[in-house]
BAFI-3210 file (N, C-alpha, C; in Angstrom, 3 decimals, decimal comma, padded with zeros to 6 digits):
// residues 148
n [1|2|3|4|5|6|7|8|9|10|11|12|13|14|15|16|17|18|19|20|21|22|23|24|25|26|27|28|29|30|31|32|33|34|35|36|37|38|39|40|41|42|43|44|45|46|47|48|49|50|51|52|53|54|55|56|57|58|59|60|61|62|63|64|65|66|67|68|69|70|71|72|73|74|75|76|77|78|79|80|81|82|83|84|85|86|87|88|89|90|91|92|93|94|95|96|97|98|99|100|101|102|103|104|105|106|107|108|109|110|111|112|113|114|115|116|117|118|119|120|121|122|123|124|125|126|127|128|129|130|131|132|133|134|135|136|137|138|139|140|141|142|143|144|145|146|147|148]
n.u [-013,210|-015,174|-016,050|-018,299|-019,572|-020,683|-023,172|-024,914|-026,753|-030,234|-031,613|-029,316|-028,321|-029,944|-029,507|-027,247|-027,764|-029,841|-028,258|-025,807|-027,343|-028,753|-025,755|-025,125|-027,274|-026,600|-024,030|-024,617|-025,966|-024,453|-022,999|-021,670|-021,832|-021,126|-020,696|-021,699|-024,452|-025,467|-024,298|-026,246|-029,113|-028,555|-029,136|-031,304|-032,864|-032,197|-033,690|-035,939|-036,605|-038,206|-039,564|-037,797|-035,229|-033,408|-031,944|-032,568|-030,669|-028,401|-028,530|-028,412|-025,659|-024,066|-023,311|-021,420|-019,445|-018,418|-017,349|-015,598|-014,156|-013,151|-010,030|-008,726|-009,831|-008,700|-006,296|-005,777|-007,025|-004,485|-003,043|-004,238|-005,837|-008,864|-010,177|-008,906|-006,967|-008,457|-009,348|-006,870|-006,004|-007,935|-008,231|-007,685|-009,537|-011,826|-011,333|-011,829|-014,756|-015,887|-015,080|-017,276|-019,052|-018,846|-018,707|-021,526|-022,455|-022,410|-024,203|-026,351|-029,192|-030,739|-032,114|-030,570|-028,101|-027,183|-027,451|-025,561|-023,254|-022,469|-022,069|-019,553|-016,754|-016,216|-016,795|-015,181|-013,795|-015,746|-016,680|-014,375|-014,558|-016,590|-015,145|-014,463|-016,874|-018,117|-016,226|-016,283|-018,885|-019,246|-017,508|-018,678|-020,993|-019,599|-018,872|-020,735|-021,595|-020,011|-019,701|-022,598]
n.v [011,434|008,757|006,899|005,288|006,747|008,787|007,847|007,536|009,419|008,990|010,553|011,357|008,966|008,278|010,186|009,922|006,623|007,191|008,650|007,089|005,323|006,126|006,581|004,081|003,048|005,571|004,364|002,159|002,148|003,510|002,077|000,107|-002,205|-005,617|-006,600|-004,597|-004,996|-007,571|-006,798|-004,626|-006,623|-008,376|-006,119|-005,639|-007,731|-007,806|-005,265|-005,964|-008,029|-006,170|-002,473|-001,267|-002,897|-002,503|000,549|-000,549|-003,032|-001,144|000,127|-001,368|-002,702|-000,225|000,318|-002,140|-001,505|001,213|000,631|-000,961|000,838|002,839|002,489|003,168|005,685|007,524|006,972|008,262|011,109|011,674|012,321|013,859|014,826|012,968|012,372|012,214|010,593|008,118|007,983|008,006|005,374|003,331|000,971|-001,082|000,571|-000,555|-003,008|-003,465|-002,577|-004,621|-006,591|-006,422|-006,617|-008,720|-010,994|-010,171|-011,583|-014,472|-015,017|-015,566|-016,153|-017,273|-015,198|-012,644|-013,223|-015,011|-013,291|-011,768|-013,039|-013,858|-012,202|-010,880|-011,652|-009,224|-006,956|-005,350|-003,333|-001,536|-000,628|000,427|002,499|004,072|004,934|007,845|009,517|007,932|008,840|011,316|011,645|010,583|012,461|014,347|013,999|013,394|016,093|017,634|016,474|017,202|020,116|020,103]
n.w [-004,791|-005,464|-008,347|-007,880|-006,221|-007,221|-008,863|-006,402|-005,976|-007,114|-009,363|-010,566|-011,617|-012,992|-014,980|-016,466|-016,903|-019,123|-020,933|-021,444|-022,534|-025,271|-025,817|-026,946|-028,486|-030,625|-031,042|-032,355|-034,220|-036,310|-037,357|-040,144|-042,705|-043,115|-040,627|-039,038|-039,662|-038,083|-036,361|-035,401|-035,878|-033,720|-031,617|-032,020|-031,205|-028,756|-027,566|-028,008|-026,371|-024,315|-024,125|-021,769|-021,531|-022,493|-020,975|-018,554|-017,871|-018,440|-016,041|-014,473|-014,612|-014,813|-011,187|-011,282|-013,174|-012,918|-010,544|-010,966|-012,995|-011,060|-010,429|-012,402|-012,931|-010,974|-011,521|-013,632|-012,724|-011,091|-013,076|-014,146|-016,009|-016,082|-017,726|-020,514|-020,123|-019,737|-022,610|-023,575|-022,647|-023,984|-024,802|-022,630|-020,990|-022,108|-022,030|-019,203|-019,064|-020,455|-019,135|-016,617|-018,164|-019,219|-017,260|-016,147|-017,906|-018,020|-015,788|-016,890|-019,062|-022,300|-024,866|-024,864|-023,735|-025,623|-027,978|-026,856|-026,871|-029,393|-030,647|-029,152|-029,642|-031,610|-030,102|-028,987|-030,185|-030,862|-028,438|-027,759|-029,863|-028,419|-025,683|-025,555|-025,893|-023,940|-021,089|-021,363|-020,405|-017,933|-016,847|-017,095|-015,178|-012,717|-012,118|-012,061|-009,185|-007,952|-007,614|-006,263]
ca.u [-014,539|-015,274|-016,944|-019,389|-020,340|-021,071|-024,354|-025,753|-028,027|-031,007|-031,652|-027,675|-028,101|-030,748|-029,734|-026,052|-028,167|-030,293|-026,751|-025,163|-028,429|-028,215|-024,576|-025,047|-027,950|-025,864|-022,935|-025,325|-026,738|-023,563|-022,200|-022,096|-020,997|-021,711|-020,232|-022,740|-025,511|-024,969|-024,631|-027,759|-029,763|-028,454|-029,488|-032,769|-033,264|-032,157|-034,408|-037,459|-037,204|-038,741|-038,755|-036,996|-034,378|-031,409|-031,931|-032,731|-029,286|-027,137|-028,530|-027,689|-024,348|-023,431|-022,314|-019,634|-018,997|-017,623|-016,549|-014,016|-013,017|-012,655|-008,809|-008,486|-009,917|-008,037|-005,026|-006,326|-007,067|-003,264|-002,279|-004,486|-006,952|-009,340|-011,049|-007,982|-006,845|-009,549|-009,214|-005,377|-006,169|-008,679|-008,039|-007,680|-010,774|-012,614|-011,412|-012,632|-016,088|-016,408|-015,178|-018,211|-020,382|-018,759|-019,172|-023,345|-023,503|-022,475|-025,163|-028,113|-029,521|-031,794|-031,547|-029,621|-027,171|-026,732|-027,024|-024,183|-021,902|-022,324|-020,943|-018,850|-015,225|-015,844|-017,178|-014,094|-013,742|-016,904|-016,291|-013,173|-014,836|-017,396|-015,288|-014,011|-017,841|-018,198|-015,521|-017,550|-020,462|-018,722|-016,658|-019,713|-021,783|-018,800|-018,711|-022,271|-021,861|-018,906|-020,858|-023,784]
ca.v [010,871|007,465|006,987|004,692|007,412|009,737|007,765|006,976|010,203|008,615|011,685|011,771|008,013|008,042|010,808|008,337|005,919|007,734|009,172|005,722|004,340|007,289|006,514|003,137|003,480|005,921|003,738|000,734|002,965|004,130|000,979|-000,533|-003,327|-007,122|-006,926|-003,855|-005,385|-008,442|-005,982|-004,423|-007,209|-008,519|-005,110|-005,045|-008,852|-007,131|-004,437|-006,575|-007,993|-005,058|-001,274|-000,532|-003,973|-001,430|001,255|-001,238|-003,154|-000,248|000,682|-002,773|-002,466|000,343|000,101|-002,640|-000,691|002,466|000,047|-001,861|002,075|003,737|002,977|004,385|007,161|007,884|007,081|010,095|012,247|011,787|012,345|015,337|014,560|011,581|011,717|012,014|008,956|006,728|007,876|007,267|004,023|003,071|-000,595|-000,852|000,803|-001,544|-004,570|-003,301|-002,402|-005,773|-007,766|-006,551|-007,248|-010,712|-011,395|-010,890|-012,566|-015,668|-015,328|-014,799|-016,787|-016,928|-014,682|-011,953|-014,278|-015,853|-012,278|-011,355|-014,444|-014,368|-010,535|-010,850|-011,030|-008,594|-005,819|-004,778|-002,119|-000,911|000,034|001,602|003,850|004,830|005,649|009,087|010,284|007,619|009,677|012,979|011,666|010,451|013,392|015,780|013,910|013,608|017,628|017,720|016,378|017,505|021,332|020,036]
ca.w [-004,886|-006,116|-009,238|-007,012|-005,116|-008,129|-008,672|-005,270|-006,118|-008,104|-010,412|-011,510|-012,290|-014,209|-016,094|-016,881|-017,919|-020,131|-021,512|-021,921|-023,482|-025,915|-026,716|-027,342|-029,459|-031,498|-032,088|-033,084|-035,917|-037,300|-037,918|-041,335|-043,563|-042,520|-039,375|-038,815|-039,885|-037,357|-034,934|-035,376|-035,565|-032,174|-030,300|-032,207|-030,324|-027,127|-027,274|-028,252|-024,496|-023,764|-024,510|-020,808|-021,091|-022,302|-019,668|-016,929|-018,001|-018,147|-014,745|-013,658|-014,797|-013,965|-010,620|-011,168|-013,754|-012,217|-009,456|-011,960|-013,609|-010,374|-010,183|-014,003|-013,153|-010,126|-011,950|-014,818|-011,823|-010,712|-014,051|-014,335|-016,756|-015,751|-019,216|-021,776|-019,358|-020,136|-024,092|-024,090|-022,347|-024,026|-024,492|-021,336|-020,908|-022,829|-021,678|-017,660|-018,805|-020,875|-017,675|-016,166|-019,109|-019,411|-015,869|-015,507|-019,049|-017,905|-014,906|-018,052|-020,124|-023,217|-025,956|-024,379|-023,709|-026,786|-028,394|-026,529|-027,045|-030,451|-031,019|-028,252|-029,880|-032,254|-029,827|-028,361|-031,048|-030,352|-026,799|-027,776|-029,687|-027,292|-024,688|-025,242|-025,373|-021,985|-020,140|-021,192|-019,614|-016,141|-016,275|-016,603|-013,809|-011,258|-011,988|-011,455|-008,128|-006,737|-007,517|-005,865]
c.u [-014,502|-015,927|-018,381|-020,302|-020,976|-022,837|-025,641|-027,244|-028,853|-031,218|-030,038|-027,466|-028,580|-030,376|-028,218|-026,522|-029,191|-028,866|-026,259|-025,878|-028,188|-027,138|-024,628|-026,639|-027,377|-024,656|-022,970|-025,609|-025,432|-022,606|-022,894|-021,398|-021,904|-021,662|-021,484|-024,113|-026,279|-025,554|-026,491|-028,975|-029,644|-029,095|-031,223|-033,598|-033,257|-033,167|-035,658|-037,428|-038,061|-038,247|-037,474|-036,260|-033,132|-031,253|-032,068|-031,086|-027,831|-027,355|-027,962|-026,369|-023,627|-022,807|-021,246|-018,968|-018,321|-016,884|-015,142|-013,161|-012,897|-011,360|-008,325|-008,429|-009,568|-006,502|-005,069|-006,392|-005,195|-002,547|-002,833|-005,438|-007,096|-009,885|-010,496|-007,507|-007,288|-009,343|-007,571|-005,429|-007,177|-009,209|-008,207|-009,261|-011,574|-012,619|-012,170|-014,021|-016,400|-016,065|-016,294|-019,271|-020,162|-019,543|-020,751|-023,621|-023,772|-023,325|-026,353|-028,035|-030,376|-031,247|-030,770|-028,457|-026,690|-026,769|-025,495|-022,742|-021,309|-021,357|-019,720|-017,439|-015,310|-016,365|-016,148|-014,240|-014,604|-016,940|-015,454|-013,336|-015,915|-016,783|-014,783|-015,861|-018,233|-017,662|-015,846|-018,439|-020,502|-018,489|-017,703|-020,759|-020,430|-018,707|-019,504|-022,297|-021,286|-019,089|-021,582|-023,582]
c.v [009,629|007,154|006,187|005,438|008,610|009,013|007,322|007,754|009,430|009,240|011,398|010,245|007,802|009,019|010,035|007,298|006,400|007,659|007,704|004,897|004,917|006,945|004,655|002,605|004,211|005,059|002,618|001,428|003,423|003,305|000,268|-001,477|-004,103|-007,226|-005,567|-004,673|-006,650|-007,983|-005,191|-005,150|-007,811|-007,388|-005,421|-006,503|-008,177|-006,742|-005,107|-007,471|-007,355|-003,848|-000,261|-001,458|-003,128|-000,843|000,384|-002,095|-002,634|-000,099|-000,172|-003,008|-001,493|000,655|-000,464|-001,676|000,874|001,988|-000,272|-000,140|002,684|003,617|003,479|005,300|008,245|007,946|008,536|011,108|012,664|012,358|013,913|015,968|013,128|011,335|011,456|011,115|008,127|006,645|007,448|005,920|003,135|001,708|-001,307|-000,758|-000,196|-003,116|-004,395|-003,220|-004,000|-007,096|-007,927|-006,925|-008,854|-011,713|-011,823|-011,303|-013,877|-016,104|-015,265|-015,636|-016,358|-015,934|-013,140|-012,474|-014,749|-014,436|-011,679|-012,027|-014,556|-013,489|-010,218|-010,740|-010,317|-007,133|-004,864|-003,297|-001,247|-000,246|001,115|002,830|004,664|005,089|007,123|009,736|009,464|008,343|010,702|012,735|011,262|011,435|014,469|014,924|014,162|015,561|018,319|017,385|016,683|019,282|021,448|020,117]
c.w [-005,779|-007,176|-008,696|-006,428|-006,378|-008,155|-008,077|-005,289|-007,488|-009,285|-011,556|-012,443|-013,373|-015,401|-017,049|-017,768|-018,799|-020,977|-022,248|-022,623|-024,658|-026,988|-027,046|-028,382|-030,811|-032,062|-032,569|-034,449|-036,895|-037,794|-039,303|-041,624|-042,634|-041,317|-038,405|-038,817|-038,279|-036,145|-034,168|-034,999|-034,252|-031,404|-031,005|-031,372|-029,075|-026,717|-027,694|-026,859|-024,243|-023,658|-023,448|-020,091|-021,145|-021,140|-018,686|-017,267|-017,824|-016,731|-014,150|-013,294|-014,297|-012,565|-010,478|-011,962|-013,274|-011,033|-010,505|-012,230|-012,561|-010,276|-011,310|-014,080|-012,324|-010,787|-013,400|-013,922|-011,107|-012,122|-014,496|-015,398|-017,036|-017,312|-020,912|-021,357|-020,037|-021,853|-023,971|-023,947|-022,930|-023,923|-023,543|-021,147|-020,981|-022,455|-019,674|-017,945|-019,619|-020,183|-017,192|-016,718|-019,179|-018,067|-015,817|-016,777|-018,676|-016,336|-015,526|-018,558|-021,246|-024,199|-025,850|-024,562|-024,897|-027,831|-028,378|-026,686|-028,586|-031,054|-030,131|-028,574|-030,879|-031,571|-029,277|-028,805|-030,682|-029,628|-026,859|-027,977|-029,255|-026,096|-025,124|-024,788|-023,566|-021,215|-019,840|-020,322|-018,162|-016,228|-015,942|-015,180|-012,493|-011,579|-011,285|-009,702|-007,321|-006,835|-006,559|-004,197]
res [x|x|x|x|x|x|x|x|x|x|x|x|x|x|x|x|x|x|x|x|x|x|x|x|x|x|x|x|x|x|x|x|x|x|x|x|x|x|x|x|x|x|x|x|x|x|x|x|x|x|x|x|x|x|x|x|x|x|x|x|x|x|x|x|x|x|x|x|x|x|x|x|x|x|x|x|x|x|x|x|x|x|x|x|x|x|x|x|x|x|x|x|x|x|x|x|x|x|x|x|x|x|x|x|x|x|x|x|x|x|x|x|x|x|x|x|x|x|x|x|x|x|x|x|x|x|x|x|x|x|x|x|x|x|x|x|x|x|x|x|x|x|x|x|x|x|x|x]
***
């Protein structure tokens, strides 16, 4: 199964991006120091777009997004665990989901945009360590659906 096809069902998506809003909410807040701070104030611009710019973003995203990690996580499924995969790889990881973020930045403008440009080489890290709980949260929907 394709990670593409995991959230063709509307319900399973939304509940993903809830999830992924969630975890990226949490690992804005738990960052400290200067480079925290920074950070913060960039999402708190984001989210003053409007209270449903994150969630409508992630949703946005997410399909390339599982498009770009579906051969990752085929290559974890060969290996026999798709979600200690993605954490061993994480780097990796991180640099596929911030292709796709790079990608529709440079189709945006305005203060998104310039939010994102500004934090942009220091988010790597960031990513990194959000994926092990990311892989939880694919791994439990593709479970969810391949149940269903």
């Amino acid at each position: 199964m394709k990670l593409s096809d995991v959230i063709k069902d509307r319900s399973v998506k939304a509940s993903i991006v809830e999830e992924c809003t969630d975890l990226i909410d949490d690992q804005v807040s738990s960052k400290g120091g200067i480079s925290g701070m920074a950070l913060k104030t960039a999402y708190r611009v984001v989210k003053g777009v409007g209270p449903t710019y994150v969630p409508g973003a992630v949703g946005r995203v997410l399909p390339e997004a599982f498009k770009a990690l579906d051969p990752m996580w085929n290559e974890g499924l060969q290996a026999g665990d798709p979600v200690g995969y993605l954490v061993e790889h994480r780097s990796r990881t991180a640099d596929v989901i911030l292709s796709v973020t790079d990608a529709r930045v440079k189709k945006a403008s305005g203060v998104v945009a310039g939010a994102y440009n500004k934090l942009r080489k220091s988010v790597k890290g960031d990513v990194e360590e959000a994926v092990p709980s990311l892989a939880s949260i694919i791994n439990k929907h593709v479970q969810i659906v391949q149940q269903a």
